[in-house]
VOGU-3710 file (C-alpha; in Angstrom, 3 decimals, decimal comma):
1> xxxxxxxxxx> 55,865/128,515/137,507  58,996/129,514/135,766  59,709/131,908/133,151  59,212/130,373/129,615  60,953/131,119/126,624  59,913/131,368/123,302  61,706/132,711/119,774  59,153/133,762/117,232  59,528/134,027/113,390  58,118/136,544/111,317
11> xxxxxxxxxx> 58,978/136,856/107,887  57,651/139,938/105,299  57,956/139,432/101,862  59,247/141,667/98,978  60,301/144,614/102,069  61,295/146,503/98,988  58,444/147,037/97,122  56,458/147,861/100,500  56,163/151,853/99,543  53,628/152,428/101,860
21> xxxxxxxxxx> 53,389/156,045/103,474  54,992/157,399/106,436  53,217/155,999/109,839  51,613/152,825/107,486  52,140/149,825/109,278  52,171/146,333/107,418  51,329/143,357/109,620  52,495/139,685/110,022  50,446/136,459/110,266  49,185/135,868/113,644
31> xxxxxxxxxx> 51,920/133,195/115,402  51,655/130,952/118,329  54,192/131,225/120,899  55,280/129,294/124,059  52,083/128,601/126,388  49,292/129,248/123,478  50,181/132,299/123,248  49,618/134,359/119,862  51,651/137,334/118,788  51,956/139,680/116,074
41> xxxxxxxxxx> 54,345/141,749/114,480  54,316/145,219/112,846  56,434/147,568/110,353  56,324/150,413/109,168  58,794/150,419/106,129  58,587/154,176/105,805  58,855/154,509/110,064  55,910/155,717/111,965  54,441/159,397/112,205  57,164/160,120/115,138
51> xxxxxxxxxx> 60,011/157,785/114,116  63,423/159,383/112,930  64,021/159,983/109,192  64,847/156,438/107,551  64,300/154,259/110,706  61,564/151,078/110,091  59,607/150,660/113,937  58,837/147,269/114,762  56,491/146,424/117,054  55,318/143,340/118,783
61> xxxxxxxxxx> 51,570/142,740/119,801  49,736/139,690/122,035  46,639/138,420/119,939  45,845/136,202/122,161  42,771/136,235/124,587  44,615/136,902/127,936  47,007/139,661/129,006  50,568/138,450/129,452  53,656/139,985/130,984  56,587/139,282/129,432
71> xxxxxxxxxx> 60,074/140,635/127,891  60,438/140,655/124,454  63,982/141,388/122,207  63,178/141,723/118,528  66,357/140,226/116,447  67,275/140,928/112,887  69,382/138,574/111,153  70,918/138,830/107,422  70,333/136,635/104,787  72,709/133,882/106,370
81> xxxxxxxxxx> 70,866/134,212/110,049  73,303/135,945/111,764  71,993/138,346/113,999  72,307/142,311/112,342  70,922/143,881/115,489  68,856/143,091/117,889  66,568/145,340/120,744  65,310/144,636/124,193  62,050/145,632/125,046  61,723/146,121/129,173
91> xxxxxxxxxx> 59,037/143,684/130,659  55,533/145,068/130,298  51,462/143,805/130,133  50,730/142,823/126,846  47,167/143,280/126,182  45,305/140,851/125,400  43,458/141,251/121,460  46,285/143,311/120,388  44,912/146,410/122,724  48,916/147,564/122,881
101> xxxxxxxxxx> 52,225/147,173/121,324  55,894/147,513/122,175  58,236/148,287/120,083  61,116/149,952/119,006  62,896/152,340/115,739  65,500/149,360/115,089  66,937/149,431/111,771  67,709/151,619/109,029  65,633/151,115/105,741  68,569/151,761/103,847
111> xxxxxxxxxx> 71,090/149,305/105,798  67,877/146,643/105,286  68,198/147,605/101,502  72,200/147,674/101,293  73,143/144,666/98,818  76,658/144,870/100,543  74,912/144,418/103,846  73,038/140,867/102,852  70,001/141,787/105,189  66,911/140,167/103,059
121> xxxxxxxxxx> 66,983/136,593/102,098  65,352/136,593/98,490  63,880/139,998/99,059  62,223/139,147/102,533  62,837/140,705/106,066  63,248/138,008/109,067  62,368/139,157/111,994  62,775/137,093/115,580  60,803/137,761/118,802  62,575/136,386/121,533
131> xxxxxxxxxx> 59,620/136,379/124,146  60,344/136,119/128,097  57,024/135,074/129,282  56,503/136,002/133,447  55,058/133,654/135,608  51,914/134,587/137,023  51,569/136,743/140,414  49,091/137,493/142,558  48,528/140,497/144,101  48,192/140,610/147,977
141> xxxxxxxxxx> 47,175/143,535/149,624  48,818/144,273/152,901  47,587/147,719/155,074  50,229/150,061/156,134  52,097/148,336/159,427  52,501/150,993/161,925  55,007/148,906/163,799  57,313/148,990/160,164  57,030/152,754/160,207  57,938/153,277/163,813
151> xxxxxxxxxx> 61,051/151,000/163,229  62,158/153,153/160,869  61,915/156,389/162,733  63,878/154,769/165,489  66,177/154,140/162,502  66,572/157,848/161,606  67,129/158,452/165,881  70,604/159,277/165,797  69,976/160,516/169,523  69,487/156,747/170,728
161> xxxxxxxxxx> 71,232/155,188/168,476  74,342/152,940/170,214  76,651/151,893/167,354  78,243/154,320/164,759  78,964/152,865/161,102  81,093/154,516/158,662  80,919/153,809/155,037  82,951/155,682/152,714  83,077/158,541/155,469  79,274/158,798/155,579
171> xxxxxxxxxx> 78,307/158,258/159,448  75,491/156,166/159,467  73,778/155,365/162,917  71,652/152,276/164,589  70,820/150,260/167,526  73,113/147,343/169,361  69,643/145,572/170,097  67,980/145,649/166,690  71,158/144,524/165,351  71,308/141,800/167,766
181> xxxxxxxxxx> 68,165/140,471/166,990  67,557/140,725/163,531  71,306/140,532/162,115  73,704/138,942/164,206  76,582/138,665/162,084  76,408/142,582/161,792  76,204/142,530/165,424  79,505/140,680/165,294  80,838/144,340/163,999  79,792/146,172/166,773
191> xxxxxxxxxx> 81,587/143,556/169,585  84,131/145,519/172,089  83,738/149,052/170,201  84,296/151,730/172,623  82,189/154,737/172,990  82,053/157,454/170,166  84,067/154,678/168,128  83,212/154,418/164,368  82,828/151,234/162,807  84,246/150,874/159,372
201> xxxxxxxxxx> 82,198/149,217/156,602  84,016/148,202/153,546  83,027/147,390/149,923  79,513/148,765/149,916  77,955/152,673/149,524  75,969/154,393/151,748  72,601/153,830/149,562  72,873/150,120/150,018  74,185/150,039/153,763  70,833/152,187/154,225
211> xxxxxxxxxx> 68,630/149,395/151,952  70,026/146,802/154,447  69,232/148,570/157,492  65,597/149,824/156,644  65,220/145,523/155,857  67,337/144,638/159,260  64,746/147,262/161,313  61,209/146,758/159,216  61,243/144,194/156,920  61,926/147,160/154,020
221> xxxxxxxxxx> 62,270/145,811/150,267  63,961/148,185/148,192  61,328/149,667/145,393  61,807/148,419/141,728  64,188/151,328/141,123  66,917/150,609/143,809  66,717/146,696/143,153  67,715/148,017/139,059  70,159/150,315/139,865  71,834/148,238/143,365
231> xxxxxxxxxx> 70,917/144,889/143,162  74,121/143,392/142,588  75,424/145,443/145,918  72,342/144,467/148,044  72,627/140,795/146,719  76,245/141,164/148,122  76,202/143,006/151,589  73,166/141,148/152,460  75,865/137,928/151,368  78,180/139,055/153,388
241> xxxxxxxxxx> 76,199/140,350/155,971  74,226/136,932/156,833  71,374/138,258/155,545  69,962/135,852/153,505  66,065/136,644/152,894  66,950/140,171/151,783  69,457/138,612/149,540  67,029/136,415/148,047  63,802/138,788/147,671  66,203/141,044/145,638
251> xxxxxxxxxx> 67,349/138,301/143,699  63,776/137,470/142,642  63,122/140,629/141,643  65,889/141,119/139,567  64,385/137,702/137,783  61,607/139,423/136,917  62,632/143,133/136,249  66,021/143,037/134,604  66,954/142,660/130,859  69,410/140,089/130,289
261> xxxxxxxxxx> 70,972/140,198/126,587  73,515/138,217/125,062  76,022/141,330/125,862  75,339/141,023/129,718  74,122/137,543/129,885  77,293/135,936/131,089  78,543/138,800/133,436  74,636/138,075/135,175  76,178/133,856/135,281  79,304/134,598/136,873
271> xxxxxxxxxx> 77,708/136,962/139,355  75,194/134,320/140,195  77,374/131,873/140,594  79,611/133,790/142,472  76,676/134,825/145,131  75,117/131,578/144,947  71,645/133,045/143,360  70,611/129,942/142,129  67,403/131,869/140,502  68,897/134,120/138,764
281> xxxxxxxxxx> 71,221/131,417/137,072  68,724/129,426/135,920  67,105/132,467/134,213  70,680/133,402/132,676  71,340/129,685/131,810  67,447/129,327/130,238  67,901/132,711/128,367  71,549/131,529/127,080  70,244/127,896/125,880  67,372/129,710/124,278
291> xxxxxxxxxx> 70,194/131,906/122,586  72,360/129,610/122,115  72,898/129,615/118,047  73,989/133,282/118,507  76,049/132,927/121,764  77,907/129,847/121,039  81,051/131,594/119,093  80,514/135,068/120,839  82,822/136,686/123,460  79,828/135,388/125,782
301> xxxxxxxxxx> 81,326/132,124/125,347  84,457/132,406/125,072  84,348/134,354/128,828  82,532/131,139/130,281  86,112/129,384/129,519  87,258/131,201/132,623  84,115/128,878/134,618  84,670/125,736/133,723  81,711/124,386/135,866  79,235/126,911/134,487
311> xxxxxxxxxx> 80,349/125,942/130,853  79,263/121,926/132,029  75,927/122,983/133,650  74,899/124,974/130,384  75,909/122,294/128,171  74,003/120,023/130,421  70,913/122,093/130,264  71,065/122,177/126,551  71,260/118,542/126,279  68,080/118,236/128,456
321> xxxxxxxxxx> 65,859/118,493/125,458  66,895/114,962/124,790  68,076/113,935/128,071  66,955/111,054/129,809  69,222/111,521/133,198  66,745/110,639/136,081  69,408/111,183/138,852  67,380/113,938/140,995  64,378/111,425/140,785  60,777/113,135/140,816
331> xxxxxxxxxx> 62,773/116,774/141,311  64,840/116,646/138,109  62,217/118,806/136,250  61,518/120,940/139,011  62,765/124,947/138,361  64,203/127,079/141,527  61,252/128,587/142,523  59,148/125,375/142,446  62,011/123,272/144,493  62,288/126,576/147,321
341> xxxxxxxxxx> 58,460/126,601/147,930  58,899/122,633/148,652  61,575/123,103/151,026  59,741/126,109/152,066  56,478/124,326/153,118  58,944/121,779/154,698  60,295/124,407/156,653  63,840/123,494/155,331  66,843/126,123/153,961  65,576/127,438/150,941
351> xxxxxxxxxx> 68,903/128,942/150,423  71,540/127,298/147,687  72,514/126,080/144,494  69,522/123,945/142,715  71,888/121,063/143,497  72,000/121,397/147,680  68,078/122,295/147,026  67,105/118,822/145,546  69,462/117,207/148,036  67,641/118,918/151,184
361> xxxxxxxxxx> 64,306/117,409/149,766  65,954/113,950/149,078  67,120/113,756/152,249  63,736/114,841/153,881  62,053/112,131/151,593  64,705/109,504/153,200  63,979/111,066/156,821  60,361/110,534/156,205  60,816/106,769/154,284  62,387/105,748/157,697
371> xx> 60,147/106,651/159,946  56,794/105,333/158,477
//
């Protein structure tokens, strides 16, 4: 299952006669949403008990009967729809029954009530929800592997360590043997280095060098944190490095953790394109063609000139509303993850663009046509 998207309308009538008092919140209709989901918005005109002098909070709630995780970013638009300001809201449980909200202190009540500023179309405030909605994961329980810890205390063994690297004149120490087994190109490194010899790393900190190394020795994911704060540098040493399920575990969760906007939505295309993260550019690609009213004369766009073949594959996937293009056969409608855990039970490469993916499981289908 893929991430859906979903742009909910809320419109509140008159905002300026709404005088209520300080921390008084005035609620929309209840709304359906992508996947029968029902959601429900909040203001409070005056701000709420906490909120900064003249700020309106709006916040989103899920009225619907099951929890959902998703991403929400609450848009404002003027009295012509273009977008005044908008707000991400970090992916969270929504409660089911409106048990929580999430929401932010977006807008001045006095820009909303500026004449010069155009915000309310015939005295009412629209308000868009664009809602991320996770897929669904289950949670497995693994015990504590005392073979993973062990690993990494022969890790931190500088004493039998073999092979000295140095990144950005940190020393950073491992074993020929590990390497050899579990990341052979990085092995390559280490070929004909004589004794006390340091190994130079280039074009990647200490930090991630370490990330790599705890995954090359036990398997190690970096926690939610690091794969915020370094994913783009793990995604590329483990590139560079060879090694690819490291590359692609932090590229899944950056899927589901980051916060892609329409100020960072094409630096997160080019990157993906550029690293061959084939998940993460069909989330950029889904959340720009479910933005794409607002992005289409932005600097987002006009920085996609520099890629012509991303430009074709999002104009592509905006046509696919109405497309009828049957070329990839029963895989055409298939997302990343879906066409991976194919190959994956095939025990094919699940490593690619979407287009090598759906040829791999063409191309098994043939293998297996010709046989029977």
């Amino acid at each position: 299952m893929s991430i859906k998207h979903s742009i909910v309308k809320f419109k509140f009538e008159d905002f300026a006669g709404l005088t209520e008092e300080r921390g008084t919140a005035m609620h929309s209709r209840i709304t359906e949403g992508c996947n029968g989901n029902f959601w429900m918005l909040a203001i409070y005109p005056r701000g709420d008990t906490d909120s900064p002098d003249d700020m309106v909070e709006i916040t989103l709630y899920n009225k619907g009967s099951n929890d959902v995780s998703a991403g929400a970013t609450f848009i404002v638009r003027d009295a012509i729809g273009k977008v005044y300001a908008d707000m991400t809201v970090n992916v969270d449980t929504f409660k089911c029954g409106g048990k929580n909200g999430r929401g932010y202190d977006m807008i001045k009540r006095s820009d909303i009530l500026n004449k010069e500023k155009n915000i309310l179309a015939d005295g009412a405030l629209h308000v868009d929800v664009h809602i991320e909605i996770m897929p669904e994961q289950k949670l497995i329980i693994v015990p504590p592997s005392p073979l993973a810890s062990n690993m990494l205390r022969l890790l931190d063994d500088t004493e039998s360590a073999d092979v000295q690297f140095e990144v950005e004149r940190t020393v950073i120490t491992a074993h020929k043997l590990i390497l050899k087994t579990n990341a052979p190109l990085l092995y390559e490194f280490c070929k004909g280095d004589k004794e006390g010899e340091k190994i130079q790393i280039k074009n990647v900190t200490p930090d991630v060098f370490r990330i790599v190394l705890r995954y090359v020795y036990a398997g190690e994911l970096p926690d939610r944190k690091n794969s915020f704060d370094n994913g783009r540098g793990i995604i590329e040493a483990a590139d560079r490095l060879g090694i690819i399920p490291l590359k692609m575990a932090v590229e899944s969760g950056m899927v589901r953790n980051l916060h892609i906007n329409r100020y960072n939505v094409t630096e997160y295309l080019i990157f993906a394109e550029s690293k061959t993260c084939s998940f993460l550019k069909e989330a950029a690609i889904s959340y720009f063609v479910a933005r794409a009213t607002d992005l289409l004369n932005s600097k987002a766009w006009e920085k996609l000139g520099e890629s012509p073949s991303l430009l074709a594959e999002i104009m592509k996937e905006m046509s696919k509303r109405v497309d009828t293009d049957t070329r990839f056969g029963e895989y055409s409608n298939l997302s990343v993850n879906e066409l991976r855990k194919r190959l994956a039970d095939e025990e094919l490469d699940i490593d690619g663009s979407k287009e090598s993916l759906v040829s791999r499981l063409q191309e098994s289908a043939k293998k297996k046509q010709r046989t029977e």
